[in-house]
C-alpha positions as CSV (number, residue, x, y, z in Angstrom):
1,X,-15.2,21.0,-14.0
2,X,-14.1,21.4,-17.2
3,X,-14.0,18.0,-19.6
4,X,-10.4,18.0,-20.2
5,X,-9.8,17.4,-16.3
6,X,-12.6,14.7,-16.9
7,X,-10.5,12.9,-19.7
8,X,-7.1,13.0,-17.7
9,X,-8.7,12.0,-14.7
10,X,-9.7,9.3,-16.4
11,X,-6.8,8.2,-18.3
12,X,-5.1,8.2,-15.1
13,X,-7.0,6.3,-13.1
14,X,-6.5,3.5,-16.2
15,X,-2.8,3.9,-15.6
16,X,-2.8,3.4,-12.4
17,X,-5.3,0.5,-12.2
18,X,-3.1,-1.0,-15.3
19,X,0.6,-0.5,-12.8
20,X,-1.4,-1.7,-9.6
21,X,-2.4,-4.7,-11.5
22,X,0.2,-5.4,-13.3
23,X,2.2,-4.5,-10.5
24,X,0.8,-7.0,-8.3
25,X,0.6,-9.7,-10.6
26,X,4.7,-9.8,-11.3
27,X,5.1,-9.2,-7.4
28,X,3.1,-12.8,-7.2
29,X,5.3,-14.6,-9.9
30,X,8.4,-13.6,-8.2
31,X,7.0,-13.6,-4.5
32,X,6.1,-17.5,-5.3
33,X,9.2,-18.6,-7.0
34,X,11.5,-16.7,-3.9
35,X,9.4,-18.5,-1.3
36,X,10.2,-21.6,-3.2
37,X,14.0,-20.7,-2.7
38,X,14.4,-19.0,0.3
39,X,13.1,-19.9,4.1
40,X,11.2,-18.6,6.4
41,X,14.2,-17.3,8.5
42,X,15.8,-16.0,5.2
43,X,12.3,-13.6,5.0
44,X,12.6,-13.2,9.0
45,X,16.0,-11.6,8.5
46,X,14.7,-9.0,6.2
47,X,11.4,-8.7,7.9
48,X,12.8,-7.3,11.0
49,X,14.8,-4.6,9.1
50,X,11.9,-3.5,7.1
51,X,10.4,-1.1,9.5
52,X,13.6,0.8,9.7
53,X,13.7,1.1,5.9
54,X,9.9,2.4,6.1
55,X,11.1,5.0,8.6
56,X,14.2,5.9,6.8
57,X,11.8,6.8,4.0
58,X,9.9,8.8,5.4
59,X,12.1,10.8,7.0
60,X,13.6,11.7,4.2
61,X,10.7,12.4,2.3
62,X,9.0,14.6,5.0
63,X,6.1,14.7,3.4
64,X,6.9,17.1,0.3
65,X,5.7,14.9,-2.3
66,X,2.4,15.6,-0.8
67,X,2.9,19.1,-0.2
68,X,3.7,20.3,-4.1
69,X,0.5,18.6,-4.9
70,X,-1.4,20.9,-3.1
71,X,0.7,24.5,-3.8
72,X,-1.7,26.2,-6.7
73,X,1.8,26.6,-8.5
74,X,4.5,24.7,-8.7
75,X,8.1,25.9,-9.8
76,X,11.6,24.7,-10.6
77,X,12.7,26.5,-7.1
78,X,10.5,24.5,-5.0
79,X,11.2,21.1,-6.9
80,X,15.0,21.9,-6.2
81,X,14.9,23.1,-2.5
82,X,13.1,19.5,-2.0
83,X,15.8,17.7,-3.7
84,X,18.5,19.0,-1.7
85,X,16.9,18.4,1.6
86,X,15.7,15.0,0.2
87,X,19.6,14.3,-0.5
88,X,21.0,15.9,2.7
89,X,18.8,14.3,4.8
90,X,19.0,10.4,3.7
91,X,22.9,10.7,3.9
92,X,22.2,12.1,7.3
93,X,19.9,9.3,8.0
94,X,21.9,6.4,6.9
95,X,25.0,7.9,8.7
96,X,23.0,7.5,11.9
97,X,21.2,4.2,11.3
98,X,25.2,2.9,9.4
99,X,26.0,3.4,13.4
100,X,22.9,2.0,14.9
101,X,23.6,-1.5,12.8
102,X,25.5,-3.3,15.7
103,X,22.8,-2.1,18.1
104,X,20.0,-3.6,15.8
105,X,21.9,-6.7,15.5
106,X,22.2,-7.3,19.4
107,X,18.6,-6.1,19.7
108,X,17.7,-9.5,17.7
109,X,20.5,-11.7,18.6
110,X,21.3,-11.7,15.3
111,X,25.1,-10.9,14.8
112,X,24.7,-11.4,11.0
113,X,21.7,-8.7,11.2
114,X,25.0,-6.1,11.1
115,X,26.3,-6.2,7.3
116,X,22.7,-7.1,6.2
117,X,21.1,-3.2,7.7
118,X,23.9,-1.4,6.2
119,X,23.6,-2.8,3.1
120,X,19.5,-2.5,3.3
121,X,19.6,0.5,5.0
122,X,21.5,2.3,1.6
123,X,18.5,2.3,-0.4
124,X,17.6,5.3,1.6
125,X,20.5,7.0,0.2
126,X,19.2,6.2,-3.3
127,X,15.5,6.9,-2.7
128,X,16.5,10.2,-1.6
129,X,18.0,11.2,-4.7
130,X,14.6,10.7,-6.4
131,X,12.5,12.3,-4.2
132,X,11.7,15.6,-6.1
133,X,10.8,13.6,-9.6
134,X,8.2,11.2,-7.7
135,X,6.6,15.1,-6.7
136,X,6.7,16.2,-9.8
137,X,5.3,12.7,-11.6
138,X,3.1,12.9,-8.8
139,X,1.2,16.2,-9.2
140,X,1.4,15.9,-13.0
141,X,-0.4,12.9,-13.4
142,X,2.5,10.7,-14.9
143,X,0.9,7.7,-13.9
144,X,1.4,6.0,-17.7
145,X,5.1,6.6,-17.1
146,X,5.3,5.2,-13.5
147,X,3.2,2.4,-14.5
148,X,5.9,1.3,-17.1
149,X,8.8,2.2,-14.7
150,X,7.0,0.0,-11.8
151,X,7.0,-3.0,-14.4
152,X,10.5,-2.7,-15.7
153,X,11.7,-1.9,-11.8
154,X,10.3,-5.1,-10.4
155,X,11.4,-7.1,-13.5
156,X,15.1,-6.2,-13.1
157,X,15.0,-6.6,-9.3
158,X,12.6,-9.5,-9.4
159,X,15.2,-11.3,-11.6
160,X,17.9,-10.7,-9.7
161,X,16.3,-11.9,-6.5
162,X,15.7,-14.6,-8.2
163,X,19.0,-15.7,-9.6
164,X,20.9,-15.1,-6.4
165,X,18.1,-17.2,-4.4
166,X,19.0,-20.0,-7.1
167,X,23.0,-19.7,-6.4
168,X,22.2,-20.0,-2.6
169,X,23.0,-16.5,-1.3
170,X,19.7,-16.9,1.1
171,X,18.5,-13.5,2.7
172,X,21.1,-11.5,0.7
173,X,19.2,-11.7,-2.2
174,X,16.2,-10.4,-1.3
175,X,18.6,-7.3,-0.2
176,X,19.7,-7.0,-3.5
177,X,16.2,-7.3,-5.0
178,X,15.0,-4.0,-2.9
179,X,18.3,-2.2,-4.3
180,X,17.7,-3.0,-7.5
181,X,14.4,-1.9,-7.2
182,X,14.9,1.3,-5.8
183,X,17.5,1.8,-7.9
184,X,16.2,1.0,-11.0
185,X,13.2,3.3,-10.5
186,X,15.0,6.3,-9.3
187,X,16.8,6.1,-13.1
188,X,13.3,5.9,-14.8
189,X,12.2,8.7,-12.9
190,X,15.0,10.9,-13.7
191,X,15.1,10.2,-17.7
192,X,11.2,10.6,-17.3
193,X,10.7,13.7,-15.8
194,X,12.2,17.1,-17.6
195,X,12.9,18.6,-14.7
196,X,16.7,18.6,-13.8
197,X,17.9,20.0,-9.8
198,X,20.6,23.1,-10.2
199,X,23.4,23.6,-8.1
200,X,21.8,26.7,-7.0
201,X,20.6,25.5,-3.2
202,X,18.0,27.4,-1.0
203,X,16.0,25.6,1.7
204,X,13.1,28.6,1.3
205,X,10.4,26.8,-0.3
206,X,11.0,23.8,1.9
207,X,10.5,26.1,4.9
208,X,7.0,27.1,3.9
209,X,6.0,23.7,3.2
210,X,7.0,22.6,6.4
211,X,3.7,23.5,8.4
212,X,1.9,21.7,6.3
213,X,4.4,18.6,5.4
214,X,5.8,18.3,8.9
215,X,2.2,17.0,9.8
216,X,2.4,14.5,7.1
217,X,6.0,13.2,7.8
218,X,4.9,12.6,11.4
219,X,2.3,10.7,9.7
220,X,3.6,9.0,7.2
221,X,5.8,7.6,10.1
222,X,3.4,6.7,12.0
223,X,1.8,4.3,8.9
224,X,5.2,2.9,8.5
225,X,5.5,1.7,12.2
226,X,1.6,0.3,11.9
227,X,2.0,-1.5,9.2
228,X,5.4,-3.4,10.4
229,X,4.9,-2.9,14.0
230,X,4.4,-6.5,14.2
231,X,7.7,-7.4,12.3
232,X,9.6,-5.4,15.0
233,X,7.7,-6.6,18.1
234,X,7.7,-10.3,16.5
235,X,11.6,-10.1,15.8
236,X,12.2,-9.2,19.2
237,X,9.6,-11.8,21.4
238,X,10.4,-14.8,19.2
239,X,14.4,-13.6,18.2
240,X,15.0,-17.2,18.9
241,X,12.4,-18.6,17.0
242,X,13.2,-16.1,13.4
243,X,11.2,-18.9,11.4
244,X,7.9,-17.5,12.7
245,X,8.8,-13.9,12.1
246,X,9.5,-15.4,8.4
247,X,5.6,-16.6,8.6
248,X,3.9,-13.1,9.6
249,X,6.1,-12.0,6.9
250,X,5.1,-14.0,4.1
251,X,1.2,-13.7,5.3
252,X,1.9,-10.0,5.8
253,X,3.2,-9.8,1.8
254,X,0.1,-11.2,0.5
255,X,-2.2,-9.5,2.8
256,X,-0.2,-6.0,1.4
257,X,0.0,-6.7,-2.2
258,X,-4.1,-8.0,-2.2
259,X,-4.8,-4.6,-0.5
260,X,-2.3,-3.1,-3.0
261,X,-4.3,-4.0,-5.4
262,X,-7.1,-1.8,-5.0
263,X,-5.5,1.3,-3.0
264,X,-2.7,1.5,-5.6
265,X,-5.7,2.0,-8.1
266,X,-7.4,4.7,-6.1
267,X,-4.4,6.5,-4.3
268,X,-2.2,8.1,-7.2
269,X,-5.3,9.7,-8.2
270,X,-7.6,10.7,-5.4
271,X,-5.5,13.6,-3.9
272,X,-4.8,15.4,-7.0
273,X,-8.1,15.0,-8.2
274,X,-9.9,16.2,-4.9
275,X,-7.4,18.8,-4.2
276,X,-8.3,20.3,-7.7
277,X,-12.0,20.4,-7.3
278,X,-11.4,23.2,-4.3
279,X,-14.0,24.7,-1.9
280,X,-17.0,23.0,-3.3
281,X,-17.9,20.7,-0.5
282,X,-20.5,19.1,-2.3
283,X,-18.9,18.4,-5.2
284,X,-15.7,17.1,-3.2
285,X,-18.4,15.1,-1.3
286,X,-19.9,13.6,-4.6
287,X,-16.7,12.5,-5.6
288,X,-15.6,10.9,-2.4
289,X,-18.6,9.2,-2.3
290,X,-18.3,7.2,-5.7
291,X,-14.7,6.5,-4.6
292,X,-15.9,4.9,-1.9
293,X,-17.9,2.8,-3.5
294,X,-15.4,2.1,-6.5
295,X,-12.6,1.0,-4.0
296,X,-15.3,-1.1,-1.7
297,X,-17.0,-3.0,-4.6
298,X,-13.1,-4.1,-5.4
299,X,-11.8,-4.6,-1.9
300,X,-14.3,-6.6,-0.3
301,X,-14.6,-9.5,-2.5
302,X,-10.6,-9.9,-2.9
303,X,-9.7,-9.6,0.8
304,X,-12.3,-11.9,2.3
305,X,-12.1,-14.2,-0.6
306,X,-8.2,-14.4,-0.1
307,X,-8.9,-15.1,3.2
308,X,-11.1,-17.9,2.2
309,X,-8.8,-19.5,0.0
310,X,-5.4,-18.6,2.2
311,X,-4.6,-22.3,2.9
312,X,-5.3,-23.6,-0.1
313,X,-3.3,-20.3,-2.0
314,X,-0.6,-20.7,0.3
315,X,0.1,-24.1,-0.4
316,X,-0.7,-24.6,-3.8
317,X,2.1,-21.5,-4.4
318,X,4.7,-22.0,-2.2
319,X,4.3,-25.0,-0.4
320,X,3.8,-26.6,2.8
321,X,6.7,-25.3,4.7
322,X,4.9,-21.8,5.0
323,X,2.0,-23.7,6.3
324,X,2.5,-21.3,9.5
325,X,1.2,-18.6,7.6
326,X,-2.3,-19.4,6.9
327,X,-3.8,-18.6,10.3
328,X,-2.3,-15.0,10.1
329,X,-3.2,-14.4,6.3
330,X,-6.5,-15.3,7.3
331,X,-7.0,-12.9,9.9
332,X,-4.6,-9.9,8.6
333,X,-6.6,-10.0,5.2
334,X,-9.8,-9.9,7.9
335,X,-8.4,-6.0,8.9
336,X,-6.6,-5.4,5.3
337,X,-10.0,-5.4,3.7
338,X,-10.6,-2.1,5.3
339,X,-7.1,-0.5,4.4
340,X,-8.3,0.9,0.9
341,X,-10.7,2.7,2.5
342,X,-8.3,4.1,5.5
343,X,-6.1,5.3,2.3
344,X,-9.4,7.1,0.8
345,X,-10.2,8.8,4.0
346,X,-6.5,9.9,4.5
347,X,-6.5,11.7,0.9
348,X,-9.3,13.3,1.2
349,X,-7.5,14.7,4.7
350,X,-4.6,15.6,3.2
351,X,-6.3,17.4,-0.2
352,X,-9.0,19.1,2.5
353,X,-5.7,20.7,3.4
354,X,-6.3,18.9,7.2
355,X,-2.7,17.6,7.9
356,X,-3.0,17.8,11.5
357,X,-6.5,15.6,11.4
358,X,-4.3,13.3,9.2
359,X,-1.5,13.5,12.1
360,X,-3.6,12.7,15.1
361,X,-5.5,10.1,13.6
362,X,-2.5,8.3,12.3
363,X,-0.3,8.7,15.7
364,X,-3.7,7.6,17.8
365,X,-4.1,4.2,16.0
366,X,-0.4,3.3,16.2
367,X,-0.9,3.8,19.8
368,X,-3.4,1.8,20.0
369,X,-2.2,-0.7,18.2
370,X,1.1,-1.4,19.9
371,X,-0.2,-1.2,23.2
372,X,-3.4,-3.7,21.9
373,X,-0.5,-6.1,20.7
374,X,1.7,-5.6,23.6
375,X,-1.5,-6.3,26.1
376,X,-1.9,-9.9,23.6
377,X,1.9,-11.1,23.8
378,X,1.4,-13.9,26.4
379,X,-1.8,-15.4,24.2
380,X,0.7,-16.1,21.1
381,X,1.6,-14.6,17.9
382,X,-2.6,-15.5,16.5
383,X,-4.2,-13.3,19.1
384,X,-1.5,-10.6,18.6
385,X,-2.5,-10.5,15.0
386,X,-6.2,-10.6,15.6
387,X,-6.0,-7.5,17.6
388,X,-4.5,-6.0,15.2
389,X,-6.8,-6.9,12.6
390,X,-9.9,-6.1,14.9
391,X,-8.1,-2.4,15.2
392,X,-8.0,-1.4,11.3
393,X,-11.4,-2.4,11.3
394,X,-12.8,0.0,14.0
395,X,-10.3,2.2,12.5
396,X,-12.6,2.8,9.4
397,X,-15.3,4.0,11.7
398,X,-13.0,6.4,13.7
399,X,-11.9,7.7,10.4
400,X,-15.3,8.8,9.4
401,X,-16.3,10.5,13.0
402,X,-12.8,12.4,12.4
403,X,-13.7,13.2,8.1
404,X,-17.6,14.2,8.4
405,X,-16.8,17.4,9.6
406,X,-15.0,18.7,6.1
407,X,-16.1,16.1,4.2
408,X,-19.8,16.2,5.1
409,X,-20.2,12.3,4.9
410,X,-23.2,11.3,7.3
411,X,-22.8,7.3,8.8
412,X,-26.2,6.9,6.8
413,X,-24.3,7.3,3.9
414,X,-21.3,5.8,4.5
415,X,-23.0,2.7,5.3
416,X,-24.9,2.9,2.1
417,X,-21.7,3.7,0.1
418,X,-19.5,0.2,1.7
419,X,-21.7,-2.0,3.6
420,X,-24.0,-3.8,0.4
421,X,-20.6,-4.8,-1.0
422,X,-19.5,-6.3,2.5
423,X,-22.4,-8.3,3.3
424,X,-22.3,-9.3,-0.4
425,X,-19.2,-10.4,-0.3
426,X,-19.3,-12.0,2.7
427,X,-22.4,-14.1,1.7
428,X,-20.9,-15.3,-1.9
429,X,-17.0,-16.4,-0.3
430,X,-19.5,-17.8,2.5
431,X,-21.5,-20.2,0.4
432,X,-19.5,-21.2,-2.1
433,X,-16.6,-22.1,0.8
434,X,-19.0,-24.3,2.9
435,X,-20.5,-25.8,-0.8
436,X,-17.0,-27.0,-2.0
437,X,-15.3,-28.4,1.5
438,X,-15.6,-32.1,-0.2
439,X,-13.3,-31.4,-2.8
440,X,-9.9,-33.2,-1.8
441,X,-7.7,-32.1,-4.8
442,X,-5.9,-28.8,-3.4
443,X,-5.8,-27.3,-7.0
444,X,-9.1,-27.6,-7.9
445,X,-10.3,-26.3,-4.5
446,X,-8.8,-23.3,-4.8
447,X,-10.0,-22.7,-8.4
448,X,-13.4,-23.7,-7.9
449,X,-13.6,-21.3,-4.9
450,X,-12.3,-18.6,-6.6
451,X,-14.1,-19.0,-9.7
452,X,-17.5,-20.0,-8.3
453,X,-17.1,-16.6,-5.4
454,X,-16.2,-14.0,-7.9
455,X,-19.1,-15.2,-10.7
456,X,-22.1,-15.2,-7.2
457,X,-20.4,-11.7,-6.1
458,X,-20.7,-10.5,-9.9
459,X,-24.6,-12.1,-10.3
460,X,-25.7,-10.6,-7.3
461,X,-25.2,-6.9,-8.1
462,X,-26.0,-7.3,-11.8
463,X,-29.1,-8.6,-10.5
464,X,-29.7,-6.0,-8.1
465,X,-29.0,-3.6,-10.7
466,X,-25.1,-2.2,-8.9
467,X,-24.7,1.1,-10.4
468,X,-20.6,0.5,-10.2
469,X,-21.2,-2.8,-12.1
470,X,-22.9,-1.6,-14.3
471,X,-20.4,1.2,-14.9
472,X,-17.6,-1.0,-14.6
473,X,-19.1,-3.5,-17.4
474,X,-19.8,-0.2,-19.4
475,X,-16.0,0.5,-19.5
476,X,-14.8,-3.3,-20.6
477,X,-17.1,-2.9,-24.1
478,X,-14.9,-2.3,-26.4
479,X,-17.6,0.3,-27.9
480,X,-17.3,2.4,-25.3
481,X,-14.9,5.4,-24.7
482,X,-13.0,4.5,-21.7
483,X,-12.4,8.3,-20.6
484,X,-16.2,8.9,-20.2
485,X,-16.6,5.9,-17.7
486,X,-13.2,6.0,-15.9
487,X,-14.5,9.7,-15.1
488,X,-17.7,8.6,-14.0
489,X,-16.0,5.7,-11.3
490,X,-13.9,8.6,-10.3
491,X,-17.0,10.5,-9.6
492,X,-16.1,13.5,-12.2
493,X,-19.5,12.9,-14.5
494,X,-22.4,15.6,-13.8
């Protein structure tokens, strides 16, 4: 592999690390200061729309951003037949779901739910529109550009939740913040990218991409109903009660954005990157492999430490009213710990060219996991959650049964690639949470707990000598080229 590929590879993974960071550091400011506004029904309201927005998107991405990755040559034609489908098909989509908004409401009880979907349900319309720049920044590598449009995006939304939450217009402002959002991004996007659709239409490309992205859009629907699923089945068994959909929501935010944290580091990068090494299985394998490691060594200690910490994060941040939270952030952040590494095994699928594996396995868990929930309902909303937590943790397993046959990963290795940063992890949130239970002040807890877990995780593999550490540490020194060592976590060095 050439050392250019090595540098850019690297410089990218520094983007996107820098926008998932940054990205879920400003969604933290203003996800505090809205719960401080807003209610837990105001986040219920929106909560039980957000799967439909989820589908809505991809639907009308069908699964091309993915696909233009993997063609060996992208051109103008294909970038434009994907726009005009893109376009076609969310009008098309928010026609349909414009007319299903009075059937929502009454599904909920929730008369108000009408105006609220259509107005939600538009930034479909406007996502649409930027479909074929997000393929292009996405098989380029623009990850320096969509780390500085993410950061501008969430500011200008972010504010504008903010001040509308302050003037009292409840759930409408959280509407308006996903709008803006969208909105804001799909300009940044289009001044970005050079690239500029033609008037010229032809659905040919789209057709030949269609075998292959047909598999990801069932997929990619698939994730969107397993990571809400609960929003939809809570909204409907507790319609009554919208306050506790408003708590699985807010523990469902932080669970996401922890999680974010580390897949949004890995994800922007990993298909590209594998899909570019080509047939060599073992060097495809070597560089899975020190992915894997990379994205557990980060994963582990945040999601079991926030899980450690949840009552005392949740109300030290936004208060005691969300109180009805903890016990789900607890548990979700149990099976979020493991969704980095679902996101690893699904691009390597997709960049093995497997779209179908990536199908089956995506359709079998949703299954699963509705009919798990569904079998839970009469033991409460706690139980519900904990299957579905106990799910994306087997999950991990059934992904690597399904992925050893083109990725040549053996369970020896796997193991040896996650499971030291587990038990790790495990042990340092472990101690340090039983050592500090006499401290009364809520604050201090929480800082002690999170300072004292993180310094025990970072002293045991320095002193056992953790190649990632030591890698990691490597990068930080300011003597040190960053494009050498970002290469080497990405597993692109010898």
């Amino acid at each position: 592999m050439s050392e250019s590929l090595k540098e850019r590879t690297a410089r990218n993974l520094f983007w996107s690390g820098f926008s998932s960071v940054a990205t879920q550091l400003l969604n933290l400011v203003f996800g505090i200061v809205l719960a401080n506004l807003l209610t837990p029904e105001d986040y219920g309201m929106v909560g039980v729309l957000l799967v439909f927005t989820v589908v809505a998107g991809a639907l009308q991405e069908s699964g091309f951003i993915a696909a233009i990755a993997n063609l060996k040559r992208a051109t103008a034609r294909d970038y434009n037949s994907v726009f005009w489908f893109s376009v076609v098909m969310s009008l098309a989509i928010y026609a349909v779901l414009f007319a299903c908004a009075p059937l929502i409401a009454d599904f909920f009880g929730k008369a108000e739910l009408c105006r609220l979907a259509r107005f939600v349900f538009f930034s479909s319309v406007i996502a649409g529109f930027g479909t074929a720049f997000s393929a292009y920044m996405f098989r380029e590598l623009m990850n320096r550009e969509k780390a500085v449009l993410g950061v501008v995006s969430l500011l200008c939304s972010g504010g504008v939740g903010i001040v509308l939450a302050a003037c009292g217009y409840s759930y409408w402002s959280l509407a308006w913040q996903q709008i803006v959002y969208v909105g804001a991004f799909f300009v940044g996007r289009f001044l970005c990218v050079p690239w500029r659709p033609s008037l010229q239409i032809d659905f040919g490309p789209v057709r030949q991409m269609f075998g292959f992205s047909s598999k990801l859009l069932v997929t990619n629907i698939v994730n969107g109903l397993s990571n809400n699923i609960l929003s939809l089945v809570f909204g409907k068994i507790f319609a009554g009660q919208m306050h506790l959909v408003g708590f699985f929501t807010q523990a469902n935010k932080w669970n996401t954005m922890a999680a974010g944290v580390v897949s949004d580091t890995v994800k922007p990068v990993a298909q590209p990157i594998l899909s570019s090494i080509g047939e060599s299985l073992s060097g495809r394998l070597r560089a899975f492999r020190k992915m894997l490691r990379f994205t557990s060594f980060l994963c582990f200690p945040v999601m079991i430490g926030l899980s450690s910490v949840s009552e005392e994060f949740l109300l030290v941040t936004v208060g005691a009213k969300w109180l009805g939270s903890v016990p789900l952030l607890r548990l979700l952040c149990i099976g979020g710990a493991f969704l980095p590494l679902h996101a690893l095994f699904q691009q390597m699928t997709v960049a093995a060219g497997k779209s179908g594996v990536y199908m089956r396995m995506n359709v079998l868990l949703i299954v699963l996991q509705v009919g798990a929930v569904l079998c839970a309902a009469s033991y409460g909303m706690e139980t519900m959650v904990a299957v579905y937590a106990a799910l994306n943790v087997l999950w991990f397993f059934v992904w690597h049964v399904a992925a050893s046959r083109f990725v040549g990963l053996r369970l020896t290795d796997l193991l040896r690639d996650t499971l030291p940063f587990l038990l790790i992890a495990v042990f340092s949130v472990g101690v340090v949470y039983f050592a500090t239970t006499g401290i009364a002040a809520m604050v201090l807890r929480l800082a002690v707990r999170t300072v004292l877990a993180a310094g025990a995780y970072f002293l045991i593999l320095f002193v056992l000598h953790a190649t990632i550490l030591r890698e990691a540490l490597a990068f930080i020194r300011p003597k040190k080229k960053p494009g050498k060592h970002f290469a080497a976590l990405s597993g692109l060095k010898g």
